[in-house]
N, C-alpha and C positions, 0 to 999 in steps of 0.2 A: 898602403893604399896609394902616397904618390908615385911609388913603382909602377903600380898597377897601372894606372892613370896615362902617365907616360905610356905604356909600353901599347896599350887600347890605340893613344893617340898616332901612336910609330905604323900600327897596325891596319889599322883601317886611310891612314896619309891624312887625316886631315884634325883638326883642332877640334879639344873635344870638349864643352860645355856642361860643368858641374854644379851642383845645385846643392849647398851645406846647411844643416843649422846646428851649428858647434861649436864650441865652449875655442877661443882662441889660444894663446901661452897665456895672456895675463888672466883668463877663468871667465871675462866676459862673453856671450853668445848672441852670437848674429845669426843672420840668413844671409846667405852669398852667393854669387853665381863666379866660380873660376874658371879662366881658359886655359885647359892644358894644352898642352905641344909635347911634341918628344923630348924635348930638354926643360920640361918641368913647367911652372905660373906665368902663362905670361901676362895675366891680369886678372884682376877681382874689383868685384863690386859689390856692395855691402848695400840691400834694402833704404830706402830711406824712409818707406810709408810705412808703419807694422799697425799690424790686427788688434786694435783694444780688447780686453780680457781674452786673447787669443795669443801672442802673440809678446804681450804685456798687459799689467794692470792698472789702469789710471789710478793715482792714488792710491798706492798699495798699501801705504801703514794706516788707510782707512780702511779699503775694501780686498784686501788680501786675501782675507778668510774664503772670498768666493773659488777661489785655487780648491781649495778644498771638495768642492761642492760638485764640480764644472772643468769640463776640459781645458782650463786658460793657462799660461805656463805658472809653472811652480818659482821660473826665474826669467825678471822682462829679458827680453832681447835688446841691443841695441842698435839703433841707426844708424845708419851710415853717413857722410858727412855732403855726399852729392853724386849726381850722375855720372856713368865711365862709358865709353865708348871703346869697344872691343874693336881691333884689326884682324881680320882675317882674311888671309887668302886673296890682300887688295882689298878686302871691301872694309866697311865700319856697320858693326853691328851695334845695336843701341839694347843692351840687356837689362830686364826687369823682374821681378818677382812675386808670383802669385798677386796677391791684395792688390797690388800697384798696379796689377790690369784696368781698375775703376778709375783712375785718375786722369784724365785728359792732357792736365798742362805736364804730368811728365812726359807722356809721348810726344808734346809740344816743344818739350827742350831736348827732347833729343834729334826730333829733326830739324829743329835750329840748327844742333851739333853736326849735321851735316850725312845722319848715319843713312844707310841704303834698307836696312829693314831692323825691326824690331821683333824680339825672341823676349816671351814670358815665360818662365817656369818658374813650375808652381807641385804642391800636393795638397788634395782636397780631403783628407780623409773623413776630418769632421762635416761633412756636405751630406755623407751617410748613402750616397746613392740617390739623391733625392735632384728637382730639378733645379738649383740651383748649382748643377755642372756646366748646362746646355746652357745656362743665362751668363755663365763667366765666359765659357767658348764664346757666344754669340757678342760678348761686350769688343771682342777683339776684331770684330768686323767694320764698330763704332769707331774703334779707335782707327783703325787703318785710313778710311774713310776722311777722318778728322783730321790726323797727320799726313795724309797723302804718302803713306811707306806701308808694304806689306808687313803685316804682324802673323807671327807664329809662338800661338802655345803650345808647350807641352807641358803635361801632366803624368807624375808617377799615380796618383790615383786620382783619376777623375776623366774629362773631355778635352784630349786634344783636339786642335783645327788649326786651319792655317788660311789667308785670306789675303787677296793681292789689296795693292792700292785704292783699289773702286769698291772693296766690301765684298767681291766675288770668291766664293767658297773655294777654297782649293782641299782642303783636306779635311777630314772630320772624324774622330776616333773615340767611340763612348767610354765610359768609362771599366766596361766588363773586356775591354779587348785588352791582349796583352801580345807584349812585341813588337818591335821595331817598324817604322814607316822613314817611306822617302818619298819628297815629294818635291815638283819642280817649284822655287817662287819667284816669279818676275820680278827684279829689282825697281826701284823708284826714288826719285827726290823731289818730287813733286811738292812744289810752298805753296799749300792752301789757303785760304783767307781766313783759317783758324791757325795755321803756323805764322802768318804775319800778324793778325791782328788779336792775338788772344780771343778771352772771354767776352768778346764785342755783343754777343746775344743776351745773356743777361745783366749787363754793364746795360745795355741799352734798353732791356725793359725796365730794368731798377732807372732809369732816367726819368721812363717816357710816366711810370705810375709816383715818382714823386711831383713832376711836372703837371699830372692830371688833380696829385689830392694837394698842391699849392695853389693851383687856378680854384679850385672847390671850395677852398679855405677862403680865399679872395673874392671870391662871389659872395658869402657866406658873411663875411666881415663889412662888404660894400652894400648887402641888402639886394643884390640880386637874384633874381630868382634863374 
């Protein structure tokens, strides 16, 4: 397979983007996205966020038996130790996987990291067809938006899209289509007021409603009405 891999990459001239979930040499199993090139890895990044009873089982030597029952893996997966930033072709690509599309603050630290776009891949098999394809595609428009970097899923089963910096559609591929797309996406580094300033939105309601039920309490304790 990494013959393969390489010879894909030699072939089409440019870096090719693989997506694992496989037992390593010492028997543990991650999810991974690796960069091939013609001369074999030239980097990997190991998941950091995984799927509860998907992915792994919380508390397994309680709730193990649900493996049983329920598509959840038979052995947890594990996580990776933190973010990578892929080089390619000059640029910095900031890659992610499946699940980790819902999370804001990683798209957050990778455009910190300074990357030019973000690449999700993912497979949705357990989704079944149902709409929650079109709600994972459409979260990557959020994120774009929110990091100010065009984000691009792909999916072996499920809804690819692709979406520039401002949330505008560039690509959209349901999940019965099969076969290859190419699609132009405008680059970006654009530092949003969510890449400098984090979670400033509910940081700031959790402020303003502890701030309303401490004045309430005060009113309340001074005989105010």
């Amino acid at each position: 397979m990494d013959r393969l891999l390489r010879r894909a990459a030699a072939e089409v001239g440019a870096d090719v983007l693989v997506n694992v979930d496989a037992a390593d040499s010492s028997g543990q199993i991650t999810r991974s996205a690796y960069q091939y090139t013609p001369d074999g890895v030239a980097d990997t990044y190991v998941t950091q966020r995984l799927v509860p009873f998907g992915e792994y089982i919380p508390l397994r030597p309680v709730l193990g038996w649900i493996a049983g029952h329920t598509e959840a893996a038979e052995q947890d997966r594990i996580a990776g130790a933190g973010p990578a930033v892929f080089e390619v072709a000059g640029r910095r690509v900031g890659p992610l996987i499946s699940y980790e599309s819902t999370f804001p603050d990683l798209r957050r630290g990778l455009a910190r990291r300074g990357v030019d776009v973000t690449i999700t891949q993912g497979s949705l098999t357990t989704f079944h067809g149902s709409w929650a394809h079109a709600q994972q595609a459409s979260l990557e428009a959020l994120r774009a938006v929110e990091s100010g970097r065009p984000a691009v899923l792909v999916e072996v089963d499920g809804t690819s899209a692709a979406f520039d910096a401002r949330g505008a559609r560039l690509a959209w591929f349901p999940p019965e289509y099969r076969g290859a797309f190419v699609v132009d996406v405008p680059l970006s580094v654009e530092e949003t007021r969510y890449v400098r300033l984090g979670d400033w939105v509910p940081a700031l309601a959790g402020g303003i409603t502890l701030a309303a039920g401490a004045a309430a309490a005060a009113r309340r304790m001074t005989g105010i009405d």
